[in-house]
One Martini backbone bead per residue (centre of mass of N, CA, C, O) as a GRO file, in nm:
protein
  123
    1UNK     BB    1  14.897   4.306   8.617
    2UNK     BB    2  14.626   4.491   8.527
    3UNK     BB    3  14.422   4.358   8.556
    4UNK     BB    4  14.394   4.332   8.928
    5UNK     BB    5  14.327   4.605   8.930
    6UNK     BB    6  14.092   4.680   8.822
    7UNK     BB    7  13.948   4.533   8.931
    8UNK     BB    8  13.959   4.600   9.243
    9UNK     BB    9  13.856   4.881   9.184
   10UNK     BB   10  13.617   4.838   9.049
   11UNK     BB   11  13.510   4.659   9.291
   12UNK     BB   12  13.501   4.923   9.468
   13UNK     BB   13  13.321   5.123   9.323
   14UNK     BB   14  13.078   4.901   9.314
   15UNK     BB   15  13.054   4.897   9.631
   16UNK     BB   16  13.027   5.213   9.681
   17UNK     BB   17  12.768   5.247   9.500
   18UNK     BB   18  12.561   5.040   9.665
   19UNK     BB   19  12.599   5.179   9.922
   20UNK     BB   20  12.477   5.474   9.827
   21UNK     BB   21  12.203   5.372   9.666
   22UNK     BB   22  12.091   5.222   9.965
   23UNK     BB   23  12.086   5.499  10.105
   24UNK     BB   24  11.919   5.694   9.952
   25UNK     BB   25  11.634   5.666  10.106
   26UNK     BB   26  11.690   5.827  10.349
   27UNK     BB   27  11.750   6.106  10.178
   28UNK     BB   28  11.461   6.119  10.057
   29UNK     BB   29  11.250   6.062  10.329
   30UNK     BB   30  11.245   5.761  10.388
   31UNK     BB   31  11.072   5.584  10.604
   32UNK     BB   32  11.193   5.394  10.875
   33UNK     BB   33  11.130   5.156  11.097
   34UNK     BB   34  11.081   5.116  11.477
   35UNK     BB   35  10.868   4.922  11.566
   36UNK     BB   36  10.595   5.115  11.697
   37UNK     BB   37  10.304   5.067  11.855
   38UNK     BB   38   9.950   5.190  11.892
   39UNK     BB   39   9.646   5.175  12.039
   40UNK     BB   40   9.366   5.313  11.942
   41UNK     BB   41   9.053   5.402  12.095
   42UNK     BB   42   8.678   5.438  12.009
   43UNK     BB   43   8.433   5.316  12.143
   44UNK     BB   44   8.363   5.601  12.274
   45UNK     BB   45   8.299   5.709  12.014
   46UNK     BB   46   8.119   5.926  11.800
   47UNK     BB   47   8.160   5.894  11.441
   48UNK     BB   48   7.911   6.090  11.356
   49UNK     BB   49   8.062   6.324  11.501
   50UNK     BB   50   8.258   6.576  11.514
   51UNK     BB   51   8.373   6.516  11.832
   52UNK     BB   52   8.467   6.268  11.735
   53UNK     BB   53   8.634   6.256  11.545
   54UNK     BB   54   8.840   6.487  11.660
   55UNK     BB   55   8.943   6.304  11.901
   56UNK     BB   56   9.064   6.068  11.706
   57UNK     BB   57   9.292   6.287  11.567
   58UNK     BB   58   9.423   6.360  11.851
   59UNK     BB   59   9.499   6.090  11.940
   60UNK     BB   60   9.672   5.986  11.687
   61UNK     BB   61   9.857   6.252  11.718
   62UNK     BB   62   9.982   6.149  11.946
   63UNK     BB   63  10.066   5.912  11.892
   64UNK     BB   64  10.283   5.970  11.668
   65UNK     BB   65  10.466   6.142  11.856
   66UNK     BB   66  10.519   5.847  12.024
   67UNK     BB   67  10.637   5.686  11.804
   68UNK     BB   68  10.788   5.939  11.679
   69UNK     BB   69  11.025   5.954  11.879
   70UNK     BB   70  11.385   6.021  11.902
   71UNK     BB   71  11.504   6.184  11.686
   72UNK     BB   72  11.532   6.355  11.386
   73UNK     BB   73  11.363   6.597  11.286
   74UNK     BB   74  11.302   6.506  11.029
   75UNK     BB   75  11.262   6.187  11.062
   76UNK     BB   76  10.980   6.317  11.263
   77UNK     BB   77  10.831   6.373  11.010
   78UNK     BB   78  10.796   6.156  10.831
   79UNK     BB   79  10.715   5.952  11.049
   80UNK     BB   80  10.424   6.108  11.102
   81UNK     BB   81  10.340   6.132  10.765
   82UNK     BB   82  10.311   5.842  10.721
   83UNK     BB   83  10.149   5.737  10.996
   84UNK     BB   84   9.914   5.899  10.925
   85UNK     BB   85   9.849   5.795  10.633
   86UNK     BB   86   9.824   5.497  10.734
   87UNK     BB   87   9.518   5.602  10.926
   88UNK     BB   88   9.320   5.646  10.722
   89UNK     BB   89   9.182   5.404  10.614
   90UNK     BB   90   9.084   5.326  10.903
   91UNK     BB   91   8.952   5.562  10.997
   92UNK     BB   92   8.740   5.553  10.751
   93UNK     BB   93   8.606   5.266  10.795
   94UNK     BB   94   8.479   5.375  11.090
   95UNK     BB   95   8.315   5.596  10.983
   96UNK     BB   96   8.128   5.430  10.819
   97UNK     BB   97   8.030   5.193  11.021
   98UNK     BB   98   7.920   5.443  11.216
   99UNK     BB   99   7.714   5.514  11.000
  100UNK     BB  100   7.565   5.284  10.889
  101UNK     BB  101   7.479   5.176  11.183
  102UNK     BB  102   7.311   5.422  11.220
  103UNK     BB  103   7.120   5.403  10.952
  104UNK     BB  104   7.013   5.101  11.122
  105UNK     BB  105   6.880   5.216  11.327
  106UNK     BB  106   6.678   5.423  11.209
  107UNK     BB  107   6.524   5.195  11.031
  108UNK     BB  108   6.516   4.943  11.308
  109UNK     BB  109   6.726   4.727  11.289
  110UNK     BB  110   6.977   4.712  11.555
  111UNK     BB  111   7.212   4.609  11.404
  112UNK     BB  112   7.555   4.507  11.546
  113UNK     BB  113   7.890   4.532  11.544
  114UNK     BB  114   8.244   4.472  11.673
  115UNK     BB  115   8.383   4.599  11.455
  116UNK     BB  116   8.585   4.779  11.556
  117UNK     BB  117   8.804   4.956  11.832
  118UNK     BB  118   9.020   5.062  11.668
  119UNK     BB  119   9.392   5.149  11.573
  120UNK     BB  120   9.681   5.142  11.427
  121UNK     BB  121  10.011   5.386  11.555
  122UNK     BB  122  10.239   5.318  11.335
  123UNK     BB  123  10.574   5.228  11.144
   0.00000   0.00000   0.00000
């Protein structure tokens, strides 16, 4: 007869650990996708110029502030610094191929690739 406490107690114990564990990163401050996506366009910026990259940088945060919008404090923040450093990568990518493709213009290659005229900033 106390056999069958003990389970349904344990497994009570047991189901609210579990479900305690799995919320547990949402209170760690890990980004939860809104599944929100921006694309930002810079086929129109010189990106091997300072006034180019600032410009892209601008446009991004802009982006980042309207992906992660309409939560609460902390949680646009995380979402913005996620989204941002998510941006990181393909941001460096495009300053390479726009410095690559100077220095092949400079050099009288003048062959240019299409590769490339966005960056996509969700979440």
């Amino acid at each position: 007869m106390n056999a069958p406490k003990f389970t349904t107690r344990f497994t009570a114990t047991l189901a609210a650990t579990l479900c305690l564990i799995g919320a547990a990163p949402a209170f760690a401050g890990e980004m939860v996708s809104n599944g929100r996506q921006i694309e930002v366009r810079y086929a129109d910026l010189d990106l091997t110029q300072s006034h180019g990259k600032a410009e892209l940088d601008r446009r991004i945060k802009s982006a980042a502030y309207r992906v992660c919008s309409g939560r609460e404090l902390h949680e646009v923040a995380v979402c913005r610094q996620a989204t941002l450093k998510n941006t990181q990568a393909p941001v460096a990518n495009a300053i390479a191929r726009a410095e690559t493709k100077a220095r092949y213009a400079d050099a009288g290659n003048g062959t240019t690739t299409g590769a490339g005229t966005a960056v996509i900033v969700g979440n």
